[in-house]
C-alpha positions as CSV (number, residue, x, y, z in Angstrom):
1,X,38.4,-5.3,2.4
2,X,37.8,-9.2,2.9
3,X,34.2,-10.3,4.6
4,X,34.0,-9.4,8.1
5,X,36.0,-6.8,8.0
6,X,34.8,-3.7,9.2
7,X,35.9,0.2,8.3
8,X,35.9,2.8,10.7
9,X,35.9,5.2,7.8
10,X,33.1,8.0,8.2
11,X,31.9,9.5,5.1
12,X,30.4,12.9,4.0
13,X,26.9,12.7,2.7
14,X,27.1,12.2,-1.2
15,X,27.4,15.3,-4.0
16,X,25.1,13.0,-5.8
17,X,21.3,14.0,-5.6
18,X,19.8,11.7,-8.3
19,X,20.1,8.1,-7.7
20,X,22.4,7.5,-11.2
21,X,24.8,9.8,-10.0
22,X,25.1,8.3,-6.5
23,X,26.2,4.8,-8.4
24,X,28.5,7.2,-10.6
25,X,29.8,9.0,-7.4
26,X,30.8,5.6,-5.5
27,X,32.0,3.5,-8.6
28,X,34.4,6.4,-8.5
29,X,35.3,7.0,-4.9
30,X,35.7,2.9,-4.9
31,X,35.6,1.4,-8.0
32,X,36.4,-2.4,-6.8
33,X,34.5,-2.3,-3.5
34,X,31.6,-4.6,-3.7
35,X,28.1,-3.3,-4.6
36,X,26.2,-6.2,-4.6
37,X,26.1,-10.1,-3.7
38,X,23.2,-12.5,-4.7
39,X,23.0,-16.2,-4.8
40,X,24.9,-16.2,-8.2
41,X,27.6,-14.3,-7.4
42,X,28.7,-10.7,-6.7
43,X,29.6,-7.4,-8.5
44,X,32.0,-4.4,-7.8
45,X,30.6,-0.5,-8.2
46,X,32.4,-0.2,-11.2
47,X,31.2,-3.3,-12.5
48,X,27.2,-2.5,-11.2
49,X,27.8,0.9,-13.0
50,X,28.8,-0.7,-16.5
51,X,26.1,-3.3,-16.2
52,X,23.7,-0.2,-15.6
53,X,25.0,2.0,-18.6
54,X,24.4,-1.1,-21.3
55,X,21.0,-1.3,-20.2
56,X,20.7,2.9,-20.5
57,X,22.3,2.7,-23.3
58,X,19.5,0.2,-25.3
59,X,16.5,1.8,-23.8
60,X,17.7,5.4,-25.1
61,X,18.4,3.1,-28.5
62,X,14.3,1.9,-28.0
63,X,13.2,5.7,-27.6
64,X,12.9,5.5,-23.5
65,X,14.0,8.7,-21.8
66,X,13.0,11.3,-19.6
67,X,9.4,11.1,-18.2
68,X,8.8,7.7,-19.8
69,X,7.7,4.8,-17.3
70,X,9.6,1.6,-17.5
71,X,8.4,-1.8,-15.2
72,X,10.3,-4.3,-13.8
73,X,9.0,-7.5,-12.5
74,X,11.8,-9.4,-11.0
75,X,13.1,-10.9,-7.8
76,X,15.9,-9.8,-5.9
77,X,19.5,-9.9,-7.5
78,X,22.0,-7.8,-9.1
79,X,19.8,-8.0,-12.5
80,X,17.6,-6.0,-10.6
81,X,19.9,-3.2,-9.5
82,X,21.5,-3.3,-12.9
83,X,17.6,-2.8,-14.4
84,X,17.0,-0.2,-12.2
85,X,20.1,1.9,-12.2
86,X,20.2,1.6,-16.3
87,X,16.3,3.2,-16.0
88,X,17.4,6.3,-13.7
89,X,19.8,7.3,-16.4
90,X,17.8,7.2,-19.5
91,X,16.0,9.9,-17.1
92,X,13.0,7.6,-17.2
93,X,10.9,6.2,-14.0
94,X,11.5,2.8,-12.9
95,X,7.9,1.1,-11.7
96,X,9.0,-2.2,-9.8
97,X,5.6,-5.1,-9.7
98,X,5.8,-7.1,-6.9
99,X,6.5,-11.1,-8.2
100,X,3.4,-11.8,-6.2
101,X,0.8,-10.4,-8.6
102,X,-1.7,-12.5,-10.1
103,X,-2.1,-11.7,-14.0
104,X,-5.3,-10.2,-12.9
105,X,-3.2,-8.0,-11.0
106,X,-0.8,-7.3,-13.5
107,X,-3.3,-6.3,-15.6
108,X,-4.4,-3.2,-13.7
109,X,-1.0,-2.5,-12.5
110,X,0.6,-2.5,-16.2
111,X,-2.6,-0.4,-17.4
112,X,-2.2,2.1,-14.2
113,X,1.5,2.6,-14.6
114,X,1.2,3.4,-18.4
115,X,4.9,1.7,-18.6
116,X,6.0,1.4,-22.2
117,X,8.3,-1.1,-21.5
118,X,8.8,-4.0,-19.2
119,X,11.7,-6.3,-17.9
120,X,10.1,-9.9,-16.7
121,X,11.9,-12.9,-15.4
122,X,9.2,-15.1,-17.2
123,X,9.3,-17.5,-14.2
124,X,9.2,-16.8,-10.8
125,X,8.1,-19.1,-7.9
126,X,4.7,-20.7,-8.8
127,X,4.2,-17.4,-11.6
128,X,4.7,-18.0,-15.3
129,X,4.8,-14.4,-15.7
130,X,5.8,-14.3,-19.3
131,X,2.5,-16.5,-19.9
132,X,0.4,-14.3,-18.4
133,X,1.7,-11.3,-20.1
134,X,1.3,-13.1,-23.5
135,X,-2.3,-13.8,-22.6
136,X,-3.6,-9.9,-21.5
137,X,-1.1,-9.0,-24.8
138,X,-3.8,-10.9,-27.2
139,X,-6.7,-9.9,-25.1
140,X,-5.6,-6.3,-26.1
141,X,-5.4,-5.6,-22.6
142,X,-1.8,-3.8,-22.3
143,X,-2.5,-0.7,-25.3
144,X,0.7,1.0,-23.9
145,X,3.3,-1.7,-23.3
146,X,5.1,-1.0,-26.6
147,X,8.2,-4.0,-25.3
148,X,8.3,-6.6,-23.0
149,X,12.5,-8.1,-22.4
150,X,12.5,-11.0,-20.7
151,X,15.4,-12.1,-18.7
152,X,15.9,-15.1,-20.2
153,X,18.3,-16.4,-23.6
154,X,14.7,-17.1,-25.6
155,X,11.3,-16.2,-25.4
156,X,8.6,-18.4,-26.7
157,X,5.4,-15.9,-26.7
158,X,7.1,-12.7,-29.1
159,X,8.3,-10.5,-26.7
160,X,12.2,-9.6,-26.8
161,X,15.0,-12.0,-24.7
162,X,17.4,-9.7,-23.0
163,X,20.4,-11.0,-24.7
164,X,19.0,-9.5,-27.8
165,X,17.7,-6.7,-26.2
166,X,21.4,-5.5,-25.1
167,X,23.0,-6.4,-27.9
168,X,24.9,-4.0,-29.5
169,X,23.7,-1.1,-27.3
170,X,26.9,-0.1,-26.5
171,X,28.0,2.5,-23.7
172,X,25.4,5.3,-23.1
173,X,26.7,8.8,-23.3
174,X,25.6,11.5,-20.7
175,X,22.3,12.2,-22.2
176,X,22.0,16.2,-23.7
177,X,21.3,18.6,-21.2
178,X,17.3,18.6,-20.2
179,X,17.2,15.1,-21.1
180,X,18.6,12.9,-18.0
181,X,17.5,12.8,-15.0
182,X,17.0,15.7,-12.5
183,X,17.2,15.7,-8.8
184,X,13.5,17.1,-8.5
185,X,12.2,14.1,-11.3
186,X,10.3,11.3,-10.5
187,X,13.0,8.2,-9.6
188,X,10.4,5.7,-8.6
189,X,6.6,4.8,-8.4
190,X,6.5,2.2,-5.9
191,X,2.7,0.6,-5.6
192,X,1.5,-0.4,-2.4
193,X,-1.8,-1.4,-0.7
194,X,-4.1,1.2,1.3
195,X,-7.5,1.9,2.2
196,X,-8.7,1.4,-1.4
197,X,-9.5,-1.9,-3.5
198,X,-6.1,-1.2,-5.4
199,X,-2.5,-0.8,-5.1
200,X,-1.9,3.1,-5.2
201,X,1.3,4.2,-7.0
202,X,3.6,6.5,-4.5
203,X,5.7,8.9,-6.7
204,X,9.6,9.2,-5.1
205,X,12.2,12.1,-6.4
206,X,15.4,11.2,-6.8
207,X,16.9,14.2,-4.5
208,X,14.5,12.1,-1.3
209,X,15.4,8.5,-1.7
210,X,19.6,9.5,-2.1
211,X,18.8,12.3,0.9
212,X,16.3,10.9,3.6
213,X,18.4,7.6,2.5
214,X,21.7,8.8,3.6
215,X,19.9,9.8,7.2
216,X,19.0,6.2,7.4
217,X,22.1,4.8,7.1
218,X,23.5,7.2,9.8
219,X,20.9,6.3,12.1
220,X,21.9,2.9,11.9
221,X,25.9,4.0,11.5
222,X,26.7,1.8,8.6
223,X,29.9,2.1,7.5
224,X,32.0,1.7,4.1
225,X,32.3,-2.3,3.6
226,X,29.2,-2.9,5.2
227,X,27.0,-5.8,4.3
228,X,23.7,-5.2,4.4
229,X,21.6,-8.7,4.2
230,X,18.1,-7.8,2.4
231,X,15.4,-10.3,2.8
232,X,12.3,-8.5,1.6
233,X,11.8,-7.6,-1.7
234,X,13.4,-4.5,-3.4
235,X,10.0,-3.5,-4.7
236,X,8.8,-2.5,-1.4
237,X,10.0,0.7,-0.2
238,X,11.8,-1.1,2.5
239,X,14.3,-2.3,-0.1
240,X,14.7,0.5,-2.6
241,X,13.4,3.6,-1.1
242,X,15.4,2.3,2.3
243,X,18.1,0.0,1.8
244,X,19.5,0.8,-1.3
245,X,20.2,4.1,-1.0
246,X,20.9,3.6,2.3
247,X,23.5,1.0,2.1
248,X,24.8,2.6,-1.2
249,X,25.6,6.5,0.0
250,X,27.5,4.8,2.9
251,X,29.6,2.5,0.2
252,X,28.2,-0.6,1.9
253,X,27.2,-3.5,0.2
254,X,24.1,-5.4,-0.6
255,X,23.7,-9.0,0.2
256,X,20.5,-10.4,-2.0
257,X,18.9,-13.6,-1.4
258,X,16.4,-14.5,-4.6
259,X,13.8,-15.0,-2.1
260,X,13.7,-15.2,1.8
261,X,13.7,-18.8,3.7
262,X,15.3,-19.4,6.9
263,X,17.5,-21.7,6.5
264,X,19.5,-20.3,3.4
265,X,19.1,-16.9,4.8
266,X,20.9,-17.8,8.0
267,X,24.0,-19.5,5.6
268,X,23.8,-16.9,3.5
269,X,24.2,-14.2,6.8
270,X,27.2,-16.7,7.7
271,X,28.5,-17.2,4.5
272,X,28.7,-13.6,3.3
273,X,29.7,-12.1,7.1
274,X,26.6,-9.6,7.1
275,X,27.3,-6.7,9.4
276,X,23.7,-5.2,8.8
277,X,20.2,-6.7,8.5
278,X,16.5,-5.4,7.4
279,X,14.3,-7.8,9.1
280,X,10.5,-8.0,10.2
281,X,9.1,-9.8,13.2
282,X,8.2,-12.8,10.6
283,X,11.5,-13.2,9.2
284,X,13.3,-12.8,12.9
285,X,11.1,-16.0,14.1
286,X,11.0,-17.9,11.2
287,X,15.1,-17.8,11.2
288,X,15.4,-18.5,15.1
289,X,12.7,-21.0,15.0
290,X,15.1,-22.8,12.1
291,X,16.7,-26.1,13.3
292,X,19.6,-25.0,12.1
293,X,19.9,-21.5,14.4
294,X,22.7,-20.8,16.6
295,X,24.5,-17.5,17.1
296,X,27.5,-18.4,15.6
297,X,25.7,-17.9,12.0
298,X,24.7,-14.0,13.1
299,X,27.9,-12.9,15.0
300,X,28.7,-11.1,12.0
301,X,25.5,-9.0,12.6
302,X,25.9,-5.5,14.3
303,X,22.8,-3.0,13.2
304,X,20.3,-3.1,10.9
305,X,16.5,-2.2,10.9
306,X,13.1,-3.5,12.1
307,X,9.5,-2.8,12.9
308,X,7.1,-4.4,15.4
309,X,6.2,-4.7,19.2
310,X,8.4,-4.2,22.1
311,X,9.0,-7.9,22.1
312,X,9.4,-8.4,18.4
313,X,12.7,-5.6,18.8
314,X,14.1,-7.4,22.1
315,X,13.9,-10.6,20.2
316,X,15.4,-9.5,17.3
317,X,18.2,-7.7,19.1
318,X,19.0,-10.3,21.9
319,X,18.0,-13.3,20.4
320,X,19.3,-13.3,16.8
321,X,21.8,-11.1,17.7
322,X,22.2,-7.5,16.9
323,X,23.3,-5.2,19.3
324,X,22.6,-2.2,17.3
325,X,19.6,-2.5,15.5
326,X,17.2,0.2,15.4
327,X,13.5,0.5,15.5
328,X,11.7,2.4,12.6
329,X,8.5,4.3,11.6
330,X,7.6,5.3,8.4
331,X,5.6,5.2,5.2
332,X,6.0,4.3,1.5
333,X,5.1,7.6,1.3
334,X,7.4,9.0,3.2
335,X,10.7,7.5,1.4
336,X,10.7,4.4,3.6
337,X,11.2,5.7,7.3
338,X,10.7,9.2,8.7
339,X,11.3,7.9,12.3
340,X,14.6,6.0,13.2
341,X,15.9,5.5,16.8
342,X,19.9,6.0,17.0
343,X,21.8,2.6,16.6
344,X,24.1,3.8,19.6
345,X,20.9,4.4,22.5
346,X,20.1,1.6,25.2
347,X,18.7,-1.3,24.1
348,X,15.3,-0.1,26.0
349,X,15.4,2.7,24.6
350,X,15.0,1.5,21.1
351,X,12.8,-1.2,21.9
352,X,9.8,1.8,23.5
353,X,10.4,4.3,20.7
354,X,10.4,4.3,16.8
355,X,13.0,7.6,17.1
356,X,13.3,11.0,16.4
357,X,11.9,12.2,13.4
358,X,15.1,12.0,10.7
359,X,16.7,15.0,9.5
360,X,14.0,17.2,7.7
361,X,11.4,15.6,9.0
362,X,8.4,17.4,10.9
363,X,5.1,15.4,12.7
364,X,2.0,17.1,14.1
365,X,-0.7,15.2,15.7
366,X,-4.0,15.9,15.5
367,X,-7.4,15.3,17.4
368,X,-9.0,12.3,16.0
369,X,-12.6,13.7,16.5
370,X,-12.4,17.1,16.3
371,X,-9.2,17.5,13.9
372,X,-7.5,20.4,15.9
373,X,-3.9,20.6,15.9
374,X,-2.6,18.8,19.1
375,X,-0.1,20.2,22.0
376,X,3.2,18.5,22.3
377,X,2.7,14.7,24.0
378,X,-0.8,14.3,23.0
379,X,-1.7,11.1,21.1
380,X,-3.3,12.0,17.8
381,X,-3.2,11.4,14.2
382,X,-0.2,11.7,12.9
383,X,0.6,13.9,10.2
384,X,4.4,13.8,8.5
385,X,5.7,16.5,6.4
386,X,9.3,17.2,4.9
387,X,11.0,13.9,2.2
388,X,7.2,13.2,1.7
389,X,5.5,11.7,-1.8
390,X,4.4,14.7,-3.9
391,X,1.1,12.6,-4.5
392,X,-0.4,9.4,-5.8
393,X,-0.1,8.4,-9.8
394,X,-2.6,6.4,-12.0
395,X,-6.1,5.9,-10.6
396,X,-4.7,6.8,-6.9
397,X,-4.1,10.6,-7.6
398,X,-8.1,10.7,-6.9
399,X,-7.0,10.3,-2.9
400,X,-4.2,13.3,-3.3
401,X,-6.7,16.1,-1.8
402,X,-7.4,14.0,1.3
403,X,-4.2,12.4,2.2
404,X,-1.9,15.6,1.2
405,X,-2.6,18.5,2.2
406,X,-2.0,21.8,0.7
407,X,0.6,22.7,3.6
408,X,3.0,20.1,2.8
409,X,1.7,17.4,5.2
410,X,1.0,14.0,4.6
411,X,-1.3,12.1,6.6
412,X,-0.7,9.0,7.3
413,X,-3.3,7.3,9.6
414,X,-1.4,6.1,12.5
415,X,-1.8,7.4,16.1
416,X,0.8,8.3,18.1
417,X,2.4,11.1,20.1
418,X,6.2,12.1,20.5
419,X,7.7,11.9,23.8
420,X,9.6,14.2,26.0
421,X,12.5,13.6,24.7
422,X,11.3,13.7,21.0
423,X,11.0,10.7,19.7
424,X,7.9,9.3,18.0
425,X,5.7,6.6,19.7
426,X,3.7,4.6,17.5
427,X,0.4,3.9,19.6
428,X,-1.9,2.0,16.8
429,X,-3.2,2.2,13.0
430,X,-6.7,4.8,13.1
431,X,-7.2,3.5,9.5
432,X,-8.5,-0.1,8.5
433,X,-5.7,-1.5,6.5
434,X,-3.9,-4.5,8.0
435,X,-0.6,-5.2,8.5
436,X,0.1,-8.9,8.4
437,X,3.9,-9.7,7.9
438,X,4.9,-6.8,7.7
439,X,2.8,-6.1,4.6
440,X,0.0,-3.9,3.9
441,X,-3.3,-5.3,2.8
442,X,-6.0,-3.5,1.8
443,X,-9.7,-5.0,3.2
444,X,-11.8,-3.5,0.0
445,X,-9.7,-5.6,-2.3
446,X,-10.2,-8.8,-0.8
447,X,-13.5,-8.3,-0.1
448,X,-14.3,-7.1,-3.8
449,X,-12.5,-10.2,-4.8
450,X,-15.2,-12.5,-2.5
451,X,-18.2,-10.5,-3.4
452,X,-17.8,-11.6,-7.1
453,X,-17.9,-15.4,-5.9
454,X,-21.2,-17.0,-6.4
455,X,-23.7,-17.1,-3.1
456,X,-21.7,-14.4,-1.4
457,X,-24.2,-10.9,-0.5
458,X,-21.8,-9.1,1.6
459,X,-18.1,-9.8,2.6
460,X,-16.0,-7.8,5.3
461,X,-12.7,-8.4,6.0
462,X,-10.5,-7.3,9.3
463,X,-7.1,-7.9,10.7
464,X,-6.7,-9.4,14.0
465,X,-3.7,-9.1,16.4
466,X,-0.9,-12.2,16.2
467,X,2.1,-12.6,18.1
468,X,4.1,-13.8,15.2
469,X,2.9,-12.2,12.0
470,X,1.4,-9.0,13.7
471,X,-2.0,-8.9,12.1
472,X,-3.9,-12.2,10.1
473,X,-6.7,-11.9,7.5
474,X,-10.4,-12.3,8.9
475,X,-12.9,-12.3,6.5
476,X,-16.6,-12.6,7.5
477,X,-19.0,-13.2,4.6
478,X,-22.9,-13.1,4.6
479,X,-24.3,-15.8,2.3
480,X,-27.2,-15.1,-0.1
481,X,-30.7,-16.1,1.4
482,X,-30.9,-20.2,1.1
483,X,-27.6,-20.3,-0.1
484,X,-25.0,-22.7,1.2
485,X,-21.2,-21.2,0.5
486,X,-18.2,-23.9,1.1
487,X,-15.1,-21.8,2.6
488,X,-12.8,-24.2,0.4
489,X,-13.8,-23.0,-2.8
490,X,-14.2,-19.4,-1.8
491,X,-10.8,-19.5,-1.0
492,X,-9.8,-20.9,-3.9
493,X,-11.6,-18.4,-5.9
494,X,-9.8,-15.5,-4.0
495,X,-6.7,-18.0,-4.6
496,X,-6.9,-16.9,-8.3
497,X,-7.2,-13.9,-8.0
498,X,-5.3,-12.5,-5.0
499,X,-1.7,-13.1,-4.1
500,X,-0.8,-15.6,-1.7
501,X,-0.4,-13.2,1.1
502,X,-3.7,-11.1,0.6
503,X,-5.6,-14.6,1.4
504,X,-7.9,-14.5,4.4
505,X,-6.7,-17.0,7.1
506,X,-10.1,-17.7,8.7
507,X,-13.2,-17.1,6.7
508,X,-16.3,-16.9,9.1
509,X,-19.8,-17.3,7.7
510,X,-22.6,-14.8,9.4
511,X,-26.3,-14.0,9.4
512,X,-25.5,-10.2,9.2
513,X,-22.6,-7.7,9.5
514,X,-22.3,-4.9,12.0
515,X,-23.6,-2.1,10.6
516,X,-24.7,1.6,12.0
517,X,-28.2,3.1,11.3
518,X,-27.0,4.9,8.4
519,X,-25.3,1.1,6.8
520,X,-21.7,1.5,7.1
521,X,-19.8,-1.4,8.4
522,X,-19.0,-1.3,12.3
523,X,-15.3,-2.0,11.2
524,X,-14.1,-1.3,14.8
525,X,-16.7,-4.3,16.3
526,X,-15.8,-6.5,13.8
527,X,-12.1,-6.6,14.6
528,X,-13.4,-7.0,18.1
529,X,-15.5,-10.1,17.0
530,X,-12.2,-11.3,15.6
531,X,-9.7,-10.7,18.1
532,X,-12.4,-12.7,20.2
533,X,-12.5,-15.4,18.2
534,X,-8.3,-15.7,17.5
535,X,-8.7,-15.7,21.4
536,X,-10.5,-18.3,21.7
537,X,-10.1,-20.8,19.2
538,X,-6.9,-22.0,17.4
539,X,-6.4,-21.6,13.5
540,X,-6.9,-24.3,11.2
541,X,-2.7,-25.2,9.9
């Protein structure tokens, strides 16, 4: 099949319930179709599966196997799928960083995953990674991390280069029986911010991603030959608890840009003759904002998926061009989306409506005062039970009681209601973290981060709405009594400790937070005060 051709072929859901045996099953079925492209070039199934199996093959060589945790911190490419696949069948977890972490970061996140080894690109963007990772290594900060490879021909700080690492591994044989990886097994702990002042780690089965996966791509009716562009990262559940098994149990391809900027991405849409797209509301204006936007560069496009407002959906669908995309709710913790609207209903229709729950999926609503159980077409908390995380890992499992409950459910902090028709409507986030970008931020770690800065007594921290990026940072601080704090250099201190994303894009200086007569912030009056003052004054560029 040449690019921008498309199949007509409908396809079975896959034998294959562990995410291994889905590359297996479609390097098989079609050996030669392409699995992957990135900006170096591309790779076949058959070809993806081989990569995979030499990197099995050399972990089972280094001891890794069932129940062992292995990291990855890379960007997006076929390295990465070839990484992660080669982890699945060693039956081992795969723990994907995010390339955004600061070492201080890294430092918890290597210690909370309790990986025993790790595969780095030692540079990435403005990171040196495998700098950092030499530095908490002498410090005796990573106990655990028994081998670092590093994706690149040398290394200069002790760890392992990956042409080294591989060598002479061979093929890997199906591991003896108990010891690959089973359909109920951890595939995945994917870390992502919350309520608390650290990234939790979400545990993912194998059995969920390849099933609740598969419904995705039906929702959206990709096809065999399909090429799925991929913009965000593939450490967010977005990417590999929702495009990659979605794109890969419908035999589609996926297109893999090392990093996401307009200008390239639209080429790279044009180049490639993408048929699907996962986008945010960020990424769909940055790209028809680009001088170098037209439709001719996203004719290619026909479905694909997206979060946001009403207007954020009509403009991704009308304006960049995609008939059929779909609008999506869903959780890391609930294998990427557990709401999808049908790729085939009225373009209103998607754009007021997040879909009916996905195949095995049940909501319930509850009362967000009294916590009774809700009648159908109330607005209440909603609560999500079915392809659901069985729990938190690593310093995270502490929240399991409160956020699972015994029943199965998993409650995720959002209000909405379904409709009469039985689709979920997303009304509003009941819980504090904010959403800027299309990325969770967690308030208690930024404002840990500040309190720690010299002159600061108390620091709260708030999204506010935006058109463009959905929700920006809003920190107001409280300086020490006859203390004078410069918002330049706190930034820069949370600059060194935060990634770029988490930092605050207005810091406002007060006499005294909102607090009740018992002490606890007035969260709810704060982000008032700051949808007030985004209101009413313009942001510094």
């Amino acid at each position: 099949m040449t690019a921008g051709q498309e199949s007509s072929e409908r396809i079975a859901p896959p034998l294959a319930r562990t995410l291994p045996d889905l590359l297996r099953e479609q390097a098989g079925l079609r050996p030669d179709a392409l699995a992957v492209i990135d900006e170096t070039g591309q790779a076949s199934f058959a070809q993806l599966h081989a990569r995979a199996a030499r990197v099995a093959a050399a972990l089972r060589r280094d001891g890794i196997g069932r129940k062992h945790r292995v990291g990855m911190l890379l960007g997006n490419g076929a390295e990465w799928l070839e990484i992660f696949f080669g982890i699945g069948m060693t039956g081992a977890v795969a723990v994907p960083f995010s390339t955004w972490s600061t070492r201080s970061e890294l430092e918890f996140l290597v210690a909370d995953s309790r990986i025993s080894a790790l595969f780095v690109r030692p540079n990435f963007l403005d990171r040196d990674f495998e700098a950092d990772l030499a530095q908490l290594a002498a410090a005796g900060r990573m106990p655990e991390l028994r081998t670092v490879i590093v994706l690149a021909a040398g290394t200069q700080h002790g760890f392992v280069s990956i042409e080294n690492y591989l060598a002479g591994a061979g093929d890997v044989a199906t591991p003896p029986p108990g010891e690959g990886p089973s359909a109920t097994d951890d595939a995945v702990v994917l870390y992502t911010s919350g309520s608390t002042s650290r990234p939790k780690g979400v545990r993912l089965k194998h059995f969920g991603m390849v099933e609740n996966g598969f419904n995705i791509g039906e929702r959206q009716g990709l096809r065999p030959g399909d090429r799925v562009f991929l913009p965000t990262p593939l450490f967010w559940s977005y990417g590999a608890a929702n495009a990659l098994p979605a794109t890969f149990s419908h035999g589609g391809c996926l297109v893999l840009p090392d990093r996401f900027e307009a200008g390239s991405a639209l080429s790279m849409i044009e180049r490639t003759a993408c048929s699907a797209i996962y986008t945010l509301p960020a990424i769909t204006n940055a790209m028809l904002r680009h001088a170098s936007f037209n439709r001719t560069k996203t004719r290619t496009l026909r479905t694909g998926l997206t979060i946001g407002s009403p207007r954020d959906f009509l403009a991704a669908a009308s304006e960049l061009g995609i008939p059929q995309l779909c609008n999506i709710y869903g959780a890391t913790e609930t294998y990427g989306n557990c709401a999808v609207t049908r790729h085939d209903w009225p373009l209103q229709r998607r754009a007021g409506c997040q879909g009916a729950p996905l195949p095995g999926q049940t909501f319930r609503f509850r009362d967000p005062e009294t916590g009774e159980l809700l009648p159908a077409g109330k607005t209440g908390l909603a609560e999500v039970s079915g392809y659901v995380s069985p729990g938190y890992s690593g310093a995270s499992a502490a929240l399991n009681p409160d956020v699972f409950g015994d029943d199965g459910f998993y409650r995720t902090g959002d209000m909405g209601f379904l409709d009469a028709e039985g689709a979920f409507v997303f009304v509003g986030r009941d819980s504090d973290m904010i959403k800027r970008a299309g990325i969770n931020i967690s308030p208690a770690e930024i404002e840990d981060v500040m309190k720690t800065f010299a002159g600061v007594a108390q620091a709260a921290v708030v999204g506010a709405p935006d058109a463009e990026r959905g929700e920006l940072v809003i920190a107001y601080v409280v300086p020490a009594t006859g203390t004078a704090v410069v918002a330049a250099e706190l930034l820069d201190h949370c600059r060194a400790q935060l990634s770029k994303y988490k930092l605050p894009d207005r810091i406002e200086f007060t006499d005294a937070l909102p607090l009740t007569a018992t002490g606890k912030l007035q969260r709810k009056e704060l982000k008032k005060a700051a949808a007030a003052l985004l209101a009413n004054k313009v942001l510094p560029a």
